[in-house]
C-alpha positions, 0 to 999 in steps of 0.5 A: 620497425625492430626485429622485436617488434616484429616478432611480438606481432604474431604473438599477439595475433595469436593471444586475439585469436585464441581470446576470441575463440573463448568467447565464442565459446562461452556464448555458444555455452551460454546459448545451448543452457538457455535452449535447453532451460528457456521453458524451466531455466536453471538457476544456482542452488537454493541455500535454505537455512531452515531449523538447526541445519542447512541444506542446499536446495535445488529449484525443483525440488522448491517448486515442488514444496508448493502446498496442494492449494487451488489456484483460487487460493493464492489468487493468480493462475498458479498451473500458468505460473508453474510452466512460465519458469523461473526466468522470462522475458518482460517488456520493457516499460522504460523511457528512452531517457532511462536507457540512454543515460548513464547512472551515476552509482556509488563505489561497489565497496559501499553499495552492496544490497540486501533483499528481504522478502517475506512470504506464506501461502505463497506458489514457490514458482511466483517466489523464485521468478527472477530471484535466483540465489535466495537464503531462506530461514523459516520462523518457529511460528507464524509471526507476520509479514513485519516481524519477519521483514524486520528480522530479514534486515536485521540479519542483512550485511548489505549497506542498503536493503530493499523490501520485495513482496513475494508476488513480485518481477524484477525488470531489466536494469531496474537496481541502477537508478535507486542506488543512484538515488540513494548516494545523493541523500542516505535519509532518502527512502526509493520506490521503483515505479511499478508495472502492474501483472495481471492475476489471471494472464500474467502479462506484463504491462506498463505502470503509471507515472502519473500516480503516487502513494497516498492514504486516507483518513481510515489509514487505507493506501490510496493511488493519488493523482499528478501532474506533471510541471511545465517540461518535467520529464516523466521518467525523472524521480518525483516525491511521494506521500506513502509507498505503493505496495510496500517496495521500497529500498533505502539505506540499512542503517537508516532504517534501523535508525527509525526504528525499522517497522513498527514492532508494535504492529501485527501480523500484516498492515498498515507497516509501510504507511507508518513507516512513510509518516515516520520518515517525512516526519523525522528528517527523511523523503520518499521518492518513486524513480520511473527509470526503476520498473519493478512487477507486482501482482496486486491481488483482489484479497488475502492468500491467508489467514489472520490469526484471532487477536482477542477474545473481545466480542466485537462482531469483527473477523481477525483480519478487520481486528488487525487492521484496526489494532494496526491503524489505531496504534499510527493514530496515537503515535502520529495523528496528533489531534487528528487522530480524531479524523479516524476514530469518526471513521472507524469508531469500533477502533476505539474498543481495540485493546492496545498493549502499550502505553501512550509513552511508549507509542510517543518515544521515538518521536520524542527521541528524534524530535520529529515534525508535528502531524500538521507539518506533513499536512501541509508540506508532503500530503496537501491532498488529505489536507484539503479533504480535512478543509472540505467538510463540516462534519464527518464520521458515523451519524448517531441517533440516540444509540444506534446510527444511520446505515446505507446497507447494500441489498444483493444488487449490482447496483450502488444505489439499491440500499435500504437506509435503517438505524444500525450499531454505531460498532458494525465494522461496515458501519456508514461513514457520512460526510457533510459538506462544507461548500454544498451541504451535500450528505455524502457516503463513502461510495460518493452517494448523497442523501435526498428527498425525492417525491412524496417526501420519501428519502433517496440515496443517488449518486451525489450531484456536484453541479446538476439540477438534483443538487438543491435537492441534495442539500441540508443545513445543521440546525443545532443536532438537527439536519433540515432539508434546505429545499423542503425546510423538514427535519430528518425523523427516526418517530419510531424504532425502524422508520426514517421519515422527513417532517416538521422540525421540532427544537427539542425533539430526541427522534430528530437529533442526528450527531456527526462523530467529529464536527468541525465548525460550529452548529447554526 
């Protein structure tokens, strides 16, 4: 070895050493910070952008911006919320495949993300729980969940932009594997899998992959069952009809291209189903990724209010009022004829008043030229397909100008209703489906129409297969509804009774009609 060689050794012996020393002492710094703040960590300034000027914010002073409400009000344990502090250690929920593979991500010059999240009347320790760093700006006026969420990407300078509700925990390497995703196909929309956080506790726990996005036919979200196919990997990315719980991240310019949420939508509602027909119907997919796990308090009702949306007596509150004006606008821009699945469902919808016109609601669809209704029946939702295939008739069941309503009496019981004539316009108003393969008349809580002893009509759960099934089935005789066991009609002889007796072909007291039917009447 040469004299240089030989020189150089000590030299770089030294450069390790002191290399090494460093990063001891970067640890030690690292681990004195997180002693002191594991309780209440600390975390960078909060950049607030509020009115004409700005500020920098500190995390206490944040927190301490959290309205005086009780703890019923945003319904999680705020004081457990407020002493957690802003960073915690969740468990991991992830499969061993996700933790062992590697990602493979796009250049960092193009994968810079942007997160939106909207809140009001939310506890500012929830907010800030795993989401340092955050820009605010505060809107003039209370404008909503979807006008804000489509300002927030407006103003975002990522290439992709992810939604986050507010009551939301990020969990460990949860961003990789959505990026990844969405470098393989930039019409594609991602949705972590999400890990339920109880209300009450605030405990973590682990979320089902065996579960997707879906709606029904009152343009409510529903959890859909799967399956998984022979030697699918649970953790693996599966397709999904809708989005679970409004998170979900895709790229940004896409999403403008889509005209990002609809604008014509109020307030809170409804958005992300729209969103989800929009993109199946327009060139686009939706994914859920498993290896992606994201915490979502899913709460039992609304932190906040509806602001009234119009003066028009329809013994609705604002929130039902929103979300009819909501649903109704996806109706008429989307259902194609289907439309009239959810107006015999929600019939008071009907009376929403809108303040565009049917171009106006069609406009992208024709700009984009975008797939019918019926093809996102058949390719992307076959769940709601086959409910729309099972029934004969469905909606509200009018007698003259009132309908028949199962209202519930004050009982724990599903089954102790009073069955009367009521407004077809309630907002609760019974919705009945008839069966095509049983005859069955069924509710929404799944409880069939009977006749029982002495003739006297009873609502019991429904029987798919039991001994009380024959007991439960009728046939349409024109508008009439025959009981198949007793060979009676279903009677309304005076104001406030319902009875069974002998049909009779033109009688107005027996003439029962389905707001949709969908075969024809025997």
């Amino acid at each position: 070895m040469s004299a240089s060689g030989k020189c150089c050794r000590p030299r770089r012996l030294i450069f390790y050493i002191i290399a090494f020393l460093i990063c001891q002492l970067i640890l030690v710094y690292q681990f004195i910070r997180f002693e002191r703040y594991k309780d209440v960590p600390a975390i960078e300034p909060l950049h607030h952008a509020i009115d004409s000027g700005e500020h920098f914010m500190d995390w206490r002073e944040f927190i301490s911006h959290t309205p005086l409400r009780s703890e019923n009000f945003y319904q999680y344990n705020l004081p457990l919320s407020d002493i957690l502090g802003v960073i915690r250690n969740l468990p991991s929920t992830r499969y061993y495949g996700c933790m062992t593979r590697p990602f493979n991500l796009p250049p960092p010059l193009t994968s810079k993300v942007s997160v939106v999240i909207s809140f009001h009347n939310e506890a500012r320790s929830m907010l800030l729980r795993d989401h340092p760093g955050l820009i605010f700006r505060r809107n003039q006026k209370r404008m909503g969940l979807i006008w804000s969420r489509n300002r927030g990407a407006f103003l975002a300078s990522g290439h992709y932009v992810l939604f986050l509700d507010s009551h939301c925990e990020v969990n460990e390497e949860w961003l990789e594997p959505l990026l990844e995703r969405l470098d393989m196909n930039p019409h594609l929309a991602v949705s972590p899998l999400l890990d339920p956080i109880d209300p009450t506790t605030l405990s973590y726990r682990k979320g089902n992959e065996l579960l997707k996005g879906g709606f029904d036919w009152s343009l409510h979200f529903h959890w859909l069952k799967r399956q998984l196919a022979i030697q699918e990997l649970p953790e693996l990315p599966y397709k999904s009809p809708a989005f679970a719980g409004g998170v979900l991240m895709m790229s940004r310019d896409w999403f403008l291209k889509l005209g990002s949420f609809n604008s014509y939508l109020k307030i809170w509602g409804g958005e992300s189903i729209e969103l989800a027909i929009k993109l199946w119907l327009c060139g686009g997919q939706i994914e859920i990724v498993p290896c992606s796990r994201i915490g979502h308090i899913f709460r039992r009702r609304h932190a906040f209010d509806f602001p009234p949306q119009s003066d028009q007596d329809q013994q609705l509150s604002p929130a039902q009022e929103t979300y009819l004006h909501n649903s109704k606008i996806i109706a008429e821009s989307w259902l194609d004829e289907y439309k009239n699945m959810f107006y015999a469902l929600r019939p008071v919808a009907r009376r929403i008043p809108l303040d565009h016109t049917y171009y106006e609601l069609q406009r992208l669809r024709r700009e984009r030229q975008c797939q019918p209704f019926e093809w996102y029946l058949r390719h992307v939702n076959p769940e709601l397909r086959l409910h729309f295939d099972e029934l004969s008739a469905t909606g509200t069941l009018r007698n003259e100008d009132r309908c028949l309503h199962a209202r519930h009496k004050d009982s724990d019981s599903d089954t102790d209703s009073q069955l009367i004539l009521a407004s077809c316009y309630l907002s609760d108003v019974t919705q009945w489906s008839m069966l095509r393969s049983t005859g069955q008349l069924s509710t929404q809580r799944e409880l069939c129409l009977g006749v029982g002893l002495r003739m006297q009509l009873t609502l019991q759960p429904c029987d798919r297969n039991g001994t009380t099934a024959k007991g439960q089935q009728w046939r349409r005789l024109g508008t009439h509804l025959l009981h198949a066991e007793t060979h009676l009609c279903l009677d309304n002889p005076l104001k406030d009774r319902l009875e069974m007796s002998t049909c009779r072909s033109h009688a107005v007291s027996q003439s029962f009609q389905f707001a949709l039917e969908m075969e024809g009447q025997t």
